[in-house]
N, C-alpha and C positions, 0 to 999 in steps of 0.2 A: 341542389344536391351535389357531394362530392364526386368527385371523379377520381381512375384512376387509370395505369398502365397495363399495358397486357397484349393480347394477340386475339384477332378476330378473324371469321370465313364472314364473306357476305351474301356465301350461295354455295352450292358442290362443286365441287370443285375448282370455284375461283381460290384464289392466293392466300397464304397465312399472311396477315399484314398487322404489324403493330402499330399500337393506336396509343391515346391519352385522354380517350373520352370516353373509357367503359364506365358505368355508375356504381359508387362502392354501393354494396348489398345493406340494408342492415336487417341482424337477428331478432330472429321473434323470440318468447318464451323460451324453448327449447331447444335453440340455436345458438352458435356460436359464430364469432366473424375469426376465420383463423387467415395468416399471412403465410401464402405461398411460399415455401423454401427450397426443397426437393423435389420434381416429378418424375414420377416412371412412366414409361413410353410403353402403350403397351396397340395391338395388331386395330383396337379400335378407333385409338385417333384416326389414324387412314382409313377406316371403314364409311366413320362420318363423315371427312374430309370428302369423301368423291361420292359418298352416295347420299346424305345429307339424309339419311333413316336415324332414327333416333334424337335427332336436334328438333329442339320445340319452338325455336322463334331467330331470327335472322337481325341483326348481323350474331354471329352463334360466338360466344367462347368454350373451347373443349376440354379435355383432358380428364384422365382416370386416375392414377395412383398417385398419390402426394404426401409428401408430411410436412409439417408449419408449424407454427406457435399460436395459440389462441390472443385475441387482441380483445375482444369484446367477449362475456358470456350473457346470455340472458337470462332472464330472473330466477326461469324451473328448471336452470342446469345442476346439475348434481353430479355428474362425472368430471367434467373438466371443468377447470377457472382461467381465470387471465394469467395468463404467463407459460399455460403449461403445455407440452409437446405433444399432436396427436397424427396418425396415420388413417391413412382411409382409403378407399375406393369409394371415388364419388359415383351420385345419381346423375350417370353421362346423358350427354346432350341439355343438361338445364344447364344456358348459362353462369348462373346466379351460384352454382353449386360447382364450377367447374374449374381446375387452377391454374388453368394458363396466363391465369390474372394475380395483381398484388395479392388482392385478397378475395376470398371464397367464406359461402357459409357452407357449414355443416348442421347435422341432427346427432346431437351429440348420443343415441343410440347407435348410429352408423360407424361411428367411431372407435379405435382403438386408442388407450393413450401409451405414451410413449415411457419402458423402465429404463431402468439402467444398462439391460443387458440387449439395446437394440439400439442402431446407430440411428439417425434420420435419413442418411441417405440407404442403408439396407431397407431399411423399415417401407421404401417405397416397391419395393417387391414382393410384398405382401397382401396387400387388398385385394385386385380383382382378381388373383391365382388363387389363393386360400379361398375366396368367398365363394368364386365359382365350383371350386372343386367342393366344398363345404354342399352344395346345394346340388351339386350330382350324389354324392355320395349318404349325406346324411337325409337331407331332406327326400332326393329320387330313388334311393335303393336302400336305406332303412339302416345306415351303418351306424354305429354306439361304438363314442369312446368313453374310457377310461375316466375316472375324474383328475381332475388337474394332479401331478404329482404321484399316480399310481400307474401300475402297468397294466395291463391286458393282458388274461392268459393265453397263450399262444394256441390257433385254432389249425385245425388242421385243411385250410380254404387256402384257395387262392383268390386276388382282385386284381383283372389282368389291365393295364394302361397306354391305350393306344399314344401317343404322341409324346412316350414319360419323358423326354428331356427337357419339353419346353416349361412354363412356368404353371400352367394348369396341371400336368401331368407332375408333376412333381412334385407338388402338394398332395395332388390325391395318394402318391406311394406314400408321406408321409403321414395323411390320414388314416390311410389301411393299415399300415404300419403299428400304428400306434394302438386300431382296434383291433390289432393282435392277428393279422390274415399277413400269408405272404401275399407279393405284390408280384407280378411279372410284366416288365413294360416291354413295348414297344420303340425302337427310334433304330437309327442307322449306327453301323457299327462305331463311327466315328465318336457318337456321343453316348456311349456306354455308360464314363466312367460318371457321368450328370448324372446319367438315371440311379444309378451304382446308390448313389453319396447322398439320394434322394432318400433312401429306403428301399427300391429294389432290391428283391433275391437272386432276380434274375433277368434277362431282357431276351428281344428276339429280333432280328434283320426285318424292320421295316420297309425294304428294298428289296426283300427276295420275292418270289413267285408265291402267289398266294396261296398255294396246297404247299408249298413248303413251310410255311408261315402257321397254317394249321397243324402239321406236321409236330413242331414247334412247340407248341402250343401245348399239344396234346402228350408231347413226351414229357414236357418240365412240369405240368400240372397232372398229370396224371386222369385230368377230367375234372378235378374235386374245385370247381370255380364257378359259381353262378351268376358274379358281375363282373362288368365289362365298364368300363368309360372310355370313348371316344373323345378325347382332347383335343386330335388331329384335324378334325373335320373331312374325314379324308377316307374311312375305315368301316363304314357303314356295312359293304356287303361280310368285311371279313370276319365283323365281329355277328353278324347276324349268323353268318354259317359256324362259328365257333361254340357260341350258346346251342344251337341247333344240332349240332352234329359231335358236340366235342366234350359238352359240359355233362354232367354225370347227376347234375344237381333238381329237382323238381320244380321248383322256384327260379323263375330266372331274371336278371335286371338287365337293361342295357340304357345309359345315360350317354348324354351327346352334349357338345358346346352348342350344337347346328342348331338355331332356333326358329330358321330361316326357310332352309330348302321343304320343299315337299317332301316326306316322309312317309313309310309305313314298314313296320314291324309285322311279323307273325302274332295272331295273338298268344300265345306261350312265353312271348316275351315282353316285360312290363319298360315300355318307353316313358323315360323321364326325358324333357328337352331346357336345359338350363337358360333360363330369363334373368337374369344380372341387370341386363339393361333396363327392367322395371324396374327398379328400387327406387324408391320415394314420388311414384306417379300416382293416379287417380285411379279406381277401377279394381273388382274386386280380387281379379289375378294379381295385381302391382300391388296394391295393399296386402296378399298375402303372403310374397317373396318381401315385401319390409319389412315384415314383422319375423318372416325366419331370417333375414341377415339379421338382424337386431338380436334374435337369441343367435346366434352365431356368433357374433361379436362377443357374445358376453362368454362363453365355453369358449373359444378361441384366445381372448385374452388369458383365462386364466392357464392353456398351457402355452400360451408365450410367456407371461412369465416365470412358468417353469422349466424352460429351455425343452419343451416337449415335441415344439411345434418351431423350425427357425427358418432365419429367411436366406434367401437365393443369393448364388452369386450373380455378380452383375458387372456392369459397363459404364465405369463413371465417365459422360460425353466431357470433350474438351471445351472450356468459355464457362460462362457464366450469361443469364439472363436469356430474354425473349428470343431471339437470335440464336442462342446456342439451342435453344429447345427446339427450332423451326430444322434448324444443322441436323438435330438428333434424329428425329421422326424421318428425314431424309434417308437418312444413312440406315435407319431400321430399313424401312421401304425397299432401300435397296440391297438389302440383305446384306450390307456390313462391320452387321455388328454380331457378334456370339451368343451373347449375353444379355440379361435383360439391359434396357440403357435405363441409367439415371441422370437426370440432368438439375443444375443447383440454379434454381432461378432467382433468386435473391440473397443476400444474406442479412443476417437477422437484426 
């Protein structure tokens, strides 16, 4: 069987270590073999990397957001062909699916493919920010857009966003945005103008005392807000006391990235807890988050390409290849980058 290049863990937290003896994948039916181009770096490499949750088989290859060129298609594809340019957030932790390597498979359901009006290296800031926020907000709290190309009448709600500057939180302004609700995020004064440019109306001192932050809260919305999404991981009590004490609304949502910690809500509050990390597993919860990113994908492409829905700025890392991507996740880790990183791991 062929072999190819790329970057393995052999265990938590042991070493990223480049190799030449990963096995190329090959596509079944509804599969595709695409060649790694672009990756985005996004907080879960390092989540796997030290805690080895979510990897299914050792020596592990990782990585989430990528865009590539299709090299093989299988027989029942019908979205992509050979040649043609797609973006994704892969089903992390399966090797086989993951692109720190030449080449990765996809399900060309999981898929977006790549227009005109999106570069490859943007387009890797796209997958697990939009899909995550896609599945708090659409799937966990009941939010309806628009069809591709139309507007949404403007509502008089607000959708307030803990952690709006980062890449989940930014999406979701754009989400709300678009289904016609003002947005109010959350982040530190420094990064205002991200939220701003997101689709925020308005933002509030993530840093300040937390009756201040309610305070806040409660003056720019007036009350008229019934969801919350927690991007931060960070925000739990404040968004509980919010809805509780602040929100005007009968109905109430609160969505979380945290899929993790122990948790509990008041019942008056309908907790969603976003699982990204199942997409393309076994088991009747994983089977049901593939089949909503899959209708996701498909409502999502069509307002990407209507410029409804765009992507992030970003940190294009210095170098090229295995090595620059080992650099990259580094430098994330150590909080020196601003911006999402992208790094070009091959060229085509």
């Amino acid at each position: 069987m062929a072999t190819q290049t790329g970057i393995t863990i052999a265990g938590p937290n042991e070493p990223y270590t480049v190799v030449n003896n990963i096995l190329r994948p090959t596509p079944g039916p509804k599969q595709a073999l695409v060649k790694t181009l672009y990756v985005g770096l996004n907080p879960s490499e390092p989540f796997m990397h030290h805690t080895g949750m979510l990897i299914t088989s050792w020596p592990a290859v990782i990585g989430s957001d990528v865009s590539g060129v299709v090299l093989e298609a299988g027989a029942d594809c019908e979205k992509i062909q050979k040649g043609g340019y797609i973006f994704t957030c892969v089903p992390v932790g399966i090797s086989e699916f993951s692109p720190f390597q030449e080449t990765f498979l996809v399900n060309e359901d999981w898929v977006f493919k790549k227009g005109e009006n999106i570069g490859l290296e943007e387009a890797c800031t796209v997958g697990a920010g939009l899909l995550t926020a896609g599945l708090a907000l659409l799937e966990g709290q009941g939010l309806e857009l628009p069809a591709a190309g139309s507007k949404a009448p403007q509502k008089d709600s607000w959708v307030i966003v803990m952690g709006g500057s980062g890449s989940v939180g930014r999406y979701c302004a754009q989400l709300a945005s678009l289904a016609g609700h003002k947005v109010l995020s959350s982040c530190s004064p420094s990064k205002n103008e991200l939220a701003l440019r997101a689709g925020a109306s308005a933002t509030f001192n993530n840093r300040a005392p937390i009756e201040e932050q309610l305070a806040e809260i409660e003056r720019i919305t007036g009350g008229k807000f019934a969801r919350i999404v927690d991007a931060s991981v960070a925000s739990l009590d404040l968004s509980v006391r919010a809805l509780e004490t602040v929100s005007k609304e009968p109905v109430k949502y609160f969505a979380t990235v945290d899929d993790w910690s122990d948790m509990t809500v008041p019942d008056s509050i309908n907790l969603y807890r976003v699982k990204l990390g199942m997409l393309g597993r076994s088991g009747d919860e994983q089977e049901h988050i593939t089949r909503k990113v899959a209708e996701m994908v498909s409502v999502f492409q069509a307002h990407i390409n209507t410029g409804q829905l765009l992507p992030l700025d970003y940190h294009l890392v210095n170098g090229e290849g295995w090595e620059a991507i080992i650099a990259g996740v580094a430098d994330m880790e150590a909080g020196k980058l601003s911006k999402k990183p992208v790094v070009k791991a091959q060229s085509e």
